[in-house]
Backbone as a chain_set.jsonl record, in Angstrom:
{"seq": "XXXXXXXXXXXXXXXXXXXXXXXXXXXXXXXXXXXXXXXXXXXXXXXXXXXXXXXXXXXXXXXXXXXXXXXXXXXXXXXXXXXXXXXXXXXXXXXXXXXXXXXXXXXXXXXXXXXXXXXXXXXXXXXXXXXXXXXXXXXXXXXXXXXXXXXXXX", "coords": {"N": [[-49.4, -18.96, 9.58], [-48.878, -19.082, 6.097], [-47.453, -17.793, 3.865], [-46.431, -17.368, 0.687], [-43.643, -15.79, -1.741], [-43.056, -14.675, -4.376], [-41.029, -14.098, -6.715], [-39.854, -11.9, -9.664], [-38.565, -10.891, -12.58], [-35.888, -10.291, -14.98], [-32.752, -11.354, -15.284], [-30.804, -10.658, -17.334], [-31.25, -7.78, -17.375], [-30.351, -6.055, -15.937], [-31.127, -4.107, -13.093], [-33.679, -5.374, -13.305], [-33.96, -7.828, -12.473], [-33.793, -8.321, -9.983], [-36.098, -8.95, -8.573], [-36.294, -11.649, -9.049], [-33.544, -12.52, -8.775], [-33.8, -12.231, -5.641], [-35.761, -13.698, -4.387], [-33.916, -16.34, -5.546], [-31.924, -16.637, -3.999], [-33.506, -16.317, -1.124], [-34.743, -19.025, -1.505], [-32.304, -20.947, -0.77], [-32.538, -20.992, 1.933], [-34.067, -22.754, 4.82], [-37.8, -22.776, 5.645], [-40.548, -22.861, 7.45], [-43.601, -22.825, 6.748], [-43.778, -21.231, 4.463], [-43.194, -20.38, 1.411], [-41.158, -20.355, -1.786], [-40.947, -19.051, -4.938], [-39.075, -18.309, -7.7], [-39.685, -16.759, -10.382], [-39.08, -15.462, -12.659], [-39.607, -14.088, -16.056], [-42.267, -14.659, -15.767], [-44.828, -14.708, -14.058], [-47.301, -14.876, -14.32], [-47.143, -18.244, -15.336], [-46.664, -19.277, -12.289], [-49.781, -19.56, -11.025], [-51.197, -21.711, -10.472], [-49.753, -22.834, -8.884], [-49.667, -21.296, -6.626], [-52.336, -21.302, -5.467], [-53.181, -23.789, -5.135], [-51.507, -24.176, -2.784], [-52.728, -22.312, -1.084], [-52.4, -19.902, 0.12], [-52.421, -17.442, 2.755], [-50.699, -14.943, 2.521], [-49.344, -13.359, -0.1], [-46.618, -12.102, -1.982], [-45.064, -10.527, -3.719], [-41.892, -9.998, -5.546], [-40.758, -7.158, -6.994], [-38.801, -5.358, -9.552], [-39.842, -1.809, -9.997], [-40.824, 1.318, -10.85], [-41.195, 3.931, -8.382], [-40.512, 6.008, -8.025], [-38.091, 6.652, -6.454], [-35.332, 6.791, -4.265], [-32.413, 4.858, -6.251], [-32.464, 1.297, -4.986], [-33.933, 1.907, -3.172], [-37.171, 0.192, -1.481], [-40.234, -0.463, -1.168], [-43.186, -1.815, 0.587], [-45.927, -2.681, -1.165], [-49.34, -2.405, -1.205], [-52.361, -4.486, -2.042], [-54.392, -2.368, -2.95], [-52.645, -0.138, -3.7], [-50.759, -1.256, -5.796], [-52.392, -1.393, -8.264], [-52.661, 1.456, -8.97], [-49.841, 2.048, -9.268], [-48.85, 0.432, -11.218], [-49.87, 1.077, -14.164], [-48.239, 1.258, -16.788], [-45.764, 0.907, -15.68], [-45.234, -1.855, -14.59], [-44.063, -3.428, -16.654], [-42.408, -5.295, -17.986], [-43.202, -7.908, -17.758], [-44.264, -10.852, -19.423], [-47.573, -10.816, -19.217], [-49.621, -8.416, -17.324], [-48.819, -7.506, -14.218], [-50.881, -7.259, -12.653], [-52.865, -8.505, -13.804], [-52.035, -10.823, -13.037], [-52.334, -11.02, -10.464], [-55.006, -10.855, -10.032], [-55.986, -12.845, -11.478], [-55.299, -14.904, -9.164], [-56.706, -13.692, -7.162], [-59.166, -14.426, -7.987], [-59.57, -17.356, -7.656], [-58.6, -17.542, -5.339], [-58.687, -16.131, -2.021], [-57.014, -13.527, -0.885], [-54.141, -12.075, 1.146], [-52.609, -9.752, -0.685], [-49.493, -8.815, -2.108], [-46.824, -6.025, -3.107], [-43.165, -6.14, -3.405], [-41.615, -3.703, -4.14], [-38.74, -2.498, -5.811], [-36.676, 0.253, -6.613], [-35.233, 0.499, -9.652], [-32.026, 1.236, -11.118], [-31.395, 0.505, -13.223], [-31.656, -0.599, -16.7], [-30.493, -1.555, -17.836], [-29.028, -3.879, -21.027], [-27.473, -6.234, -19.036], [-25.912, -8.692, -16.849], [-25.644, -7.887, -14.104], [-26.25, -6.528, -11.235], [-26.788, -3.122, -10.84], [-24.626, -0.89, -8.532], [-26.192, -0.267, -6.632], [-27.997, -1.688, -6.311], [-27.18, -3.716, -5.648], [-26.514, -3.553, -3.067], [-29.153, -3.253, -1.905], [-30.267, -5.482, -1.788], [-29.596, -7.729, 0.141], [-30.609, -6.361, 1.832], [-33.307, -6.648, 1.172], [-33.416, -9.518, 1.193], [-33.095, -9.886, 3.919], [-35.31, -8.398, 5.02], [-37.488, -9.735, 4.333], [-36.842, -12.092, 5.481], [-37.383, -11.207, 8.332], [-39.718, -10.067, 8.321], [-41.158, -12.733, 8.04], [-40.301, -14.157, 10.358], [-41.766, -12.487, 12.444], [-44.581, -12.678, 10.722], [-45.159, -15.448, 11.724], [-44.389, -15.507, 14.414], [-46.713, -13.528, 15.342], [-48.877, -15.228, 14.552], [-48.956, -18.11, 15.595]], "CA": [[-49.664, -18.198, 8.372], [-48.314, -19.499, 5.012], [-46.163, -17.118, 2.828], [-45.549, -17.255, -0.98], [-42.869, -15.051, -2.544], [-42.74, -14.848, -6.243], [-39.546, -13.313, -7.287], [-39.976, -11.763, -10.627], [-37.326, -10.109, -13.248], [-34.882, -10.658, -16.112], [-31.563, -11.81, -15.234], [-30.313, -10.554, -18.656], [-32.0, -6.426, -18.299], [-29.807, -5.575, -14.908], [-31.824, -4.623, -12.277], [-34.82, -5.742, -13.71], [-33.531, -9.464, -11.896], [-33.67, -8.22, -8.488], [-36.682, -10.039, -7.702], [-35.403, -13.204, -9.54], [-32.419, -12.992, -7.877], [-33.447, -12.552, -4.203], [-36.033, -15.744, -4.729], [-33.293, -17.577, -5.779], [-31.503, -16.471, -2.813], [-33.946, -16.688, -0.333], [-34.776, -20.385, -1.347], [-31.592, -21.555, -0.11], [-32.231, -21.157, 3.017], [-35.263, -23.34, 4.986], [-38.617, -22.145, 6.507], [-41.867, -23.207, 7.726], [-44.605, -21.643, 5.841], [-43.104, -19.821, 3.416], [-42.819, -20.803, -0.128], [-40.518, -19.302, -2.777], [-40.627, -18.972, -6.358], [-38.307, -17.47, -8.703], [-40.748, -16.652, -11.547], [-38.329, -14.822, -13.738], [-40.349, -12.749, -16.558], [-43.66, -15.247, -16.225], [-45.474, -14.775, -12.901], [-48.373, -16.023, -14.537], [-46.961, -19.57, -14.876], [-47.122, -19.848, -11.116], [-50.686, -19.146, -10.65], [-51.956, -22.772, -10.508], [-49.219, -23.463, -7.614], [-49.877, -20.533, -5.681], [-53.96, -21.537, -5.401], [-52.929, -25.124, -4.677], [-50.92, -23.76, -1.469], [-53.858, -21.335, -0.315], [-51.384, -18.864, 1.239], [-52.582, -16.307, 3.761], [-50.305, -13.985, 2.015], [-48.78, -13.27, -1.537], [-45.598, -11.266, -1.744], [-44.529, -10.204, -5.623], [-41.21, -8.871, -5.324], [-39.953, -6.871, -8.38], [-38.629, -4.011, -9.831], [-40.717, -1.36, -10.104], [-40.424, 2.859, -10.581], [-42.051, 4.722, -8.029], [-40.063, 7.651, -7.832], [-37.133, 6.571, -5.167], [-33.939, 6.43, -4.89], [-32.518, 3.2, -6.478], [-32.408, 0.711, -4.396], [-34.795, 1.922, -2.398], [-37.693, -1.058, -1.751], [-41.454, 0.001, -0.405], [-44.115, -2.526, 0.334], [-47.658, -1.853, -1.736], [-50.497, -3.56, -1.004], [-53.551, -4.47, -3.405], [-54.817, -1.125, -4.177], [-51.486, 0.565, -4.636], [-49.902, -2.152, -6.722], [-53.061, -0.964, -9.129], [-52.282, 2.873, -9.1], [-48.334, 2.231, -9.652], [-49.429, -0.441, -11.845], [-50.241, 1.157, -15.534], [-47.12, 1.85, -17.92], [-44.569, 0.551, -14.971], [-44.705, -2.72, -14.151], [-43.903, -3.99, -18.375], [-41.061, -6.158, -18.486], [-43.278, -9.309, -18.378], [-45.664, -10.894, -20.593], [-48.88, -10.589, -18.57], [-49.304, -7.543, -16.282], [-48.803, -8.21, -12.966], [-52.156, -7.026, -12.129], [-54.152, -9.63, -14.488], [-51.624, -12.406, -12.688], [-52.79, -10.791, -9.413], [-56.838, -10.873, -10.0], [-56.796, -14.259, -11.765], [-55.209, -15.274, -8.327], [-57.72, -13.918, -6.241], [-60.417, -15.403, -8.641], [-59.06, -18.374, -7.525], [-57.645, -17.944, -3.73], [-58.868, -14.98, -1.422], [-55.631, -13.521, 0.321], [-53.358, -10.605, 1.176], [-51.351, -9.784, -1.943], [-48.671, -7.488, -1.666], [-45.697, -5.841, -3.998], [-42.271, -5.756, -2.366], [-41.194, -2.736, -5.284], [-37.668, -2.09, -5.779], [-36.559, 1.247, -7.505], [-33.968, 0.003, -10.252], [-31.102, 2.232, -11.694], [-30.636, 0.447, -14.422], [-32.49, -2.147, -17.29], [-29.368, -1.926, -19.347], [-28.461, -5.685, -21.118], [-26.073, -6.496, -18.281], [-26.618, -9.751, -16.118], [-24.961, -7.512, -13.193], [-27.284, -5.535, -10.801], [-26.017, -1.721, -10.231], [-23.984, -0.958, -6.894], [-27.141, 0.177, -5.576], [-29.628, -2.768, -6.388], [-26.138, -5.045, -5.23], [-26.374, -3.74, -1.887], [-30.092, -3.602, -1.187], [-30.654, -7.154, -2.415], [-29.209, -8.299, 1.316], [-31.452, -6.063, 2.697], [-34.655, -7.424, 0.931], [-33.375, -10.755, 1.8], [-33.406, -9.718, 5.237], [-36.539, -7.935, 5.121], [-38.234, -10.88, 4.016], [-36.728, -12.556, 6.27], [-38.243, -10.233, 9.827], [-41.18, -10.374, 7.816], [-41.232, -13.91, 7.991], [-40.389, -14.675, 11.325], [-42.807, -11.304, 12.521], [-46.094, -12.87, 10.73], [-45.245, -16.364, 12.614], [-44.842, -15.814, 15.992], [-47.91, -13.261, 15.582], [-49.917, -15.774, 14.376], [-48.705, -19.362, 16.141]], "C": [[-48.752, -18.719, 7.264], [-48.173, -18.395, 4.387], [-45.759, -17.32, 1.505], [-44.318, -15.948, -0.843], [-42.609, -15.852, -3.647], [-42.08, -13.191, -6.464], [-39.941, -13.161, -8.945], [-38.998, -10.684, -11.579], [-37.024, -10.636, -14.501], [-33.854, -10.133, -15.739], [-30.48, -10.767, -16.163], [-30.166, -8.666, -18.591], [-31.117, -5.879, -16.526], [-30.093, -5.625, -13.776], [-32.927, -4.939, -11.903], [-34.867, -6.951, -13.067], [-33.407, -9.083, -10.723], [-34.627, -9.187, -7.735], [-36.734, -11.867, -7.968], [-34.311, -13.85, -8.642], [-32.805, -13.191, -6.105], [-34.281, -13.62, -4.139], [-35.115, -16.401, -4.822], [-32.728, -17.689, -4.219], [-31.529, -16.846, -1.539], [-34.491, -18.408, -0.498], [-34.084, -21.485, -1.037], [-31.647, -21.565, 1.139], [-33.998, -22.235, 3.582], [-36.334, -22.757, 5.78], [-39.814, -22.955, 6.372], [-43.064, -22.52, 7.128], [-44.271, -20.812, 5.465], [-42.826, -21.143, 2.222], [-42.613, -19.844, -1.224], [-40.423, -19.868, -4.038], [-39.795, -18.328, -7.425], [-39.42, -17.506, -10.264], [-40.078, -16.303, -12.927], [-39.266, -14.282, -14.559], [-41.546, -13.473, -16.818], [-44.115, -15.151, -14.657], [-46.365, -15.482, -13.261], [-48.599, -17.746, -14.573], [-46.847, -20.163, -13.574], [-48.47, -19.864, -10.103], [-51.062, -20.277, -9.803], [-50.939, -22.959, -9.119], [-48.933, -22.512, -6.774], [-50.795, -21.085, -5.33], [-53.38, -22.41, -4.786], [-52.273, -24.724, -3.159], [-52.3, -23.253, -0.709], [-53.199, -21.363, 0.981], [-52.434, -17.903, 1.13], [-52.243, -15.135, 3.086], [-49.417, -14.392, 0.527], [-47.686, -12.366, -1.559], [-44.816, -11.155, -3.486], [-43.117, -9.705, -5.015], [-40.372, -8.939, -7.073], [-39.764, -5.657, -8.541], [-39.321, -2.993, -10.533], [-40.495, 0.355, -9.711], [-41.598, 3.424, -9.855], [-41.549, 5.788, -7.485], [-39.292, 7.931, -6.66], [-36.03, 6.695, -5.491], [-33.394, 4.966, -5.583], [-31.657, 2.879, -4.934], [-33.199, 0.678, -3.26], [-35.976, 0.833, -2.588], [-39.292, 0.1, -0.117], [-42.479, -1.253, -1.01], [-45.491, -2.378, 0.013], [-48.091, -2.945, -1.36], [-51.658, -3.101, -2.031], [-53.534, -3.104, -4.224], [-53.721, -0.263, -4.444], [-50.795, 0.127, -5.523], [-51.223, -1.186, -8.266], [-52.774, 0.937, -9.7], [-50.809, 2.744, -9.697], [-48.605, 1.269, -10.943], [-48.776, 0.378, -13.975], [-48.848, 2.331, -15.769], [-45.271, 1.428, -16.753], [-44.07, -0.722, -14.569], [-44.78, -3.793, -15.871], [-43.526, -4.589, -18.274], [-41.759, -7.748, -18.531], [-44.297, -9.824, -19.081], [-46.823, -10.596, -20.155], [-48.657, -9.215, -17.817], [-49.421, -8.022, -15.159], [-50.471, -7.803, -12.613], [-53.233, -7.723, -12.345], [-53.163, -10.755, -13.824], [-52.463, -11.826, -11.433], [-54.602, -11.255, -8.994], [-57.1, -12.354, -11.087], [-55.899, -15.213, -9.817], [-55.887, -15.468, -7.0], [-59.279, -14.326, -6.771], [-60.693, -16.409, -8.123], [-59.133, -19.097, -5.848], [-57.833, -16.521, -2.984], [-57.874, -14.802, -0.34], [-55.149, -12.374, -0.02], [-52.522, -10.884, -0.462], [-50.812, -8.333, -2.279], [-47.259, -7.107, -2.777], [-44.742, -5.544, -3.334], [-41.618, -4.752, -4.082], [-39.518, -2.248, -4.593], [-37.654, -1.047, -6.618], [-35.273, 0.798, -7.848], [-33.641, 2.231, -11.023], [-31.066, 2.378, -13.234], [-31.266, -0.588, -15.46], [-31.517, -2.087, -18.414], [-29.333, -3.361, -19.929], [-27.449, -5.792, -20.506], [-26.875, -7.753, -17.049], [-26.079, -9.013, -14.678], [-26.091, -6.74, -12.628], [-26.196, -3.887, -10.674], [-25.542, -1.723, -8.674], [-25.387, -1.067, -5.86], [-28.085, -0.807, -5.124], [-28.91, -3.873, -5.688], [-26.318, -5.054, -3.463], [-27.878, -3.475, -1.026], [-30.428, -4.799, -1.48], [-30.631, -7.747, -0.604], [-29.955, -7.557, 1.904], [-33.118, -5.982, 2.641], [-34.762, -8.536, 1.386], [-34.017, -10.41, 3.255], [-34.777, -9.255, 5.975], [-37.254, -9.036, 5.08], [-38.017, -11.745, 5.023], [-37.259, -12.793, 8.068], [-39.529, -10.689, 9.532], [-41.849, -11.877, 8.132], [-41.915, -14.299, 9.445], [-41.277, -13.626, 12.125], [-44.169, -11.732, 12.692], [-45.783, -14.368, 11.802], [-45.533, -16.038, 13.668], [-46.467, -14.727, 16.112], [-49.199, -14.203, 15.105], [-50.308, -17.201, 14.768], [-49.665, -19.019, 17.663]], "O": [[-47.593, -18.783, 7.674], [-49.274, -17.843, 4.404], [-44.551, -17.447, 1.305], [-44.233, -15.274, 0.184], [-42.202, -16.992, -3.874], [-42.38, -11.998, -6.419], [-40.312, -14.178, -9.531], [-38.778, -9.586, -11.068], [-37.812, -11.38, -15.087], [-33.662, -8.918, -15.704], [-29.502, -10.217, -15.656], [-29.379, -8.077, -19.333], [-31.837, -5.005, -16.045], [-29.754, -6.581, -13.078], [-33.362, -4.93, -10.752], [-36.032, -7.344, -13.012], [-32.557, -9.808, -10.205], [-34.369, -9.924, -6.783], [-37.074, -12.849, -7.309], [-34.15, -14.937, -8.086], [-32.272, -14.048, -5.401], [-33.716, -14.669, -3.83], [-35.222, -17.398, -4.108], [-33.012, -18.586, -3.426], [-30.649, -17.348, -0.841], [-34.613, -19.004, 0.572], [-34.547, -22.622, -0.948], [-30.74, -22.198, 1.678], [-34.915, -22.363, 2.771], [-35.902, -22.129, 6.747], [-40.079, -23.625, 5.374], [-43.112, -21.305, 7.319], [-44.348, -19.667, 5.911], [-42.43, -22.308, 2.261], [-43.342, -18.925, -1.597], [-39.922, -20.969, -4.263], [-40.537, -17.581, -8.062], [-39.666, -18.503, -10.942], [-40.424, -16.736, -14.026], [-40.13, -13.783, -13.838], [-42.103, -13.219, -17.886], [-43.335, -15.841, -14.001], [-46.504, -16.615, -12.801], [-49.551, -18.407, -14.159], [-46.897, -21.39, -13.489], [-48.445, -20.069, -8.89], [-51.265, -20.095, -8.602], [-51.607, -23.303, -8.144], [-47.947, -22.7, -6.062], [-50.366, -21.841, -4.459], [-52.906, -22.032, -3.715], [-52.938, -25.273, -2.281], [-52.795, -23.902, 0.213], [-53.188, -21.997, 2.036], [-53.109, -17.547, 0.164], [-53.101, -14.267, 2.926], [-48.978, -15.501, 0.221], [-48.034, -11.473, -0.786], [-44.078, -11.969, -4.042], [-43.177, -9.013, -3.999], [-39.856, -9.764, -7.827], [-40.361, -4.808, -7.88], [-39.466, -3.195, -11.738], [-40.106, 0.716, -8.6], [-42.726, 3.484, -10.344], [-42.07, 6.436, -6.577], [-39.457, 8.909, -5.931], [-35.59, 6.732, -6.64], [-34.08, 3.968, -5.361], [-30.877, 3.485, -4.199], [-33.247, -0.264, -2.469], [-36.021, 0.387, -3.735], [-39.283, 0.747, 0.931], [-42.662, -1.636, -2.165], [-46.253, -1.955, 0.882], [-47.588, -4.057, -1.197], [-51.886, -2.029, -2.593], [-53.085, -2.752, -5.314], [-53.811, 0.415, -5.468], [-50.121, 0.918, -6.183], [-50.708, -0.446, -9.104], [-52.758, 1.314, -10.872], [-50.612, 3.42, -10.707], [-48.385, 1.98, -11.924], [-47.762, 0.197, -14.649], [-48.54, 3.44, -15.331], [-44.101, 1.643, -17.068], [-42.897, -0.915, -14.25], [-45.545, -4.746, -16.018], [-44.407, -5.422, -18.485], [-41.192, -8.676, -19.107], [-45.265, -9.104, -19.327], [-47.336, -9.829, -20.97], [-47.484, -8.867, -17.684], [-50.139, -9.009, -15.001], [-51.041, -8.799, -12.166], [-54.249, -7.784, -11.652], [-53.578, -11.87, -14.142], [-53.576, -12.351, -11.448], [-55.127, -11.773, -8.008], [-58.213, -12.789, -11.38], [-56.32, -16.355, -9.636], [-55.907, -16.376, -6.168], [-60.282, -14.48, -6.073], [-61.88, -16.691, -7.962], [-59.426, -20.181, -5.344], [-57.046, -15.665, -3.386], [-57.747, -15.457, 0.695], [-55.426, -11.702, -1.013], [-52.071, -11.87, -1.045], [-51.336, -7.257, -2.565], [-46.696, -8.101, -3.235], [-44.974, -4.681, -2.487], [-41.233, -5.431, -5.034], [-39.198, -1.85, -3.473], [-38.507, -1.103, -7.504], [-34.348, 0.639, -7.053], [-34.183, 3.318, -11.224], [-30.902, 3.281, -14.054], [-31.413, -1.676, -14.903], [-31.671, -2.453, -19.579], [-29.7, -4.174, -19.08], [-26.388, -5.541, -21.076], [-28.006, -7.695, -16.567], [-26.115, -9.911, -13.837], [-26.911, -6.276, -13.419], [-24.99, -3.853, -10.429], [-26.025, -2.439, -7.797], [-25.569, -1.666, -4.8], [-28.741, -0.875, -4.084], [-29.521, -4.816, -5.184], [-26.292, -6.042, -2.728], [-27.904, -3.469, 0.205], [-31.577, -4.854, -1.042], [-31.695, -8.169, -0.149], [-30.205, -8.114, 2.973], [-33.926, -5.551, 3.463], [-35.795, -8.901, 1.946], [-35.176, -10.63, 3.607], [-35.207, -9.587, 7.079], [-37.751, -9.28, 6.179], [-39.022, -12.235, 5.538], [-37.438, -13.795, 8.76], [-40.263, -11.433, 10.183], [-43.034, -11.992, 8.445], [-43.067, -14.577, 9.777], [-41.801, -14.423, 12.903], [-44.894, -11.599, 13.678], [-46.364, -14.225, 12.878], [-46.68, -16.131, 14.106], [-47.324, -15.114, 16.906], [-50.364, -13.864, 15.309], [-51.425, -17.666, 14.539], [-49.76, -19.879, 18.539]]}, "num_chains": 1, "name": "protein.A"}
């Protein structure tokens, strides 16, 4: 099974860079079907090299209010990314939902939101305590996840 993650945020807005940052993160390390993007506040500029892959699965991860604690992190799939969707997921030029559906225009596949609940979109390049110490446990998530869809699907 092949794997995108597209990390999406601003660096600059606190913990609006959570999913910036754990892309960056997770691309230091190496894997077999899995491919990571740090998108930062353009998802849409990685449309064309998602398709070109024709991954199995799609994995957005960004920050996103759905009424948790911060730092809390819940995985949506298609039709809930659309419901949480309108007036929450702003911070980048396109909505994620028109990068999402010119993707499956394109490339028919799972596509999923890893949603973080931020604290904070102050101008601070720093995440909050809270977003600092689930970050290692998105990594990690992503990580299970990883090795999880493999062996179920080798």
């Amino acid at each position: 099974m092949t794997m995108v993650i597209l990390g999406i945020g601003n660096r600059l807005r606190s913990d609006d860079g959570i999913g910036s940052l754990v892309a960056s993160e997770l691309a230091t390390y190496e894997y077999d079907k899995l491919i990571i993007y740090d998108c930062e506040t353009t998802p849409e500029n990685y449309i064309d090299k998602v398709v070109e892959v024709k991954p199995d699965w799609v994995i957005f991860i960004d920050a996103c209010n759905f009424e948790a604690k911060p730092g809390e992190f819940k995985l949506f799939e298609e039709d809930e990314i659309k419901e949480i969707s309108y007036g929450l997921l702003s911070t980048h030029t396109l909505p994620l939902t028109l990068t999402i559906e010119l993707i499956k225009k394109q490339h028919n596949c799972r596509i999923s939101l890893l949603g973080v609940q931020p604290k904070s979109f102050i101008m601070a390049t720093d995440l909050s305590p809270e977003l600092l110490e689930a970050k290692q446990k998105i990594i990690q998530f992503i990580k299970n996840l990883t090795i999880k869809t493999t062996k179920t699907t080798d």
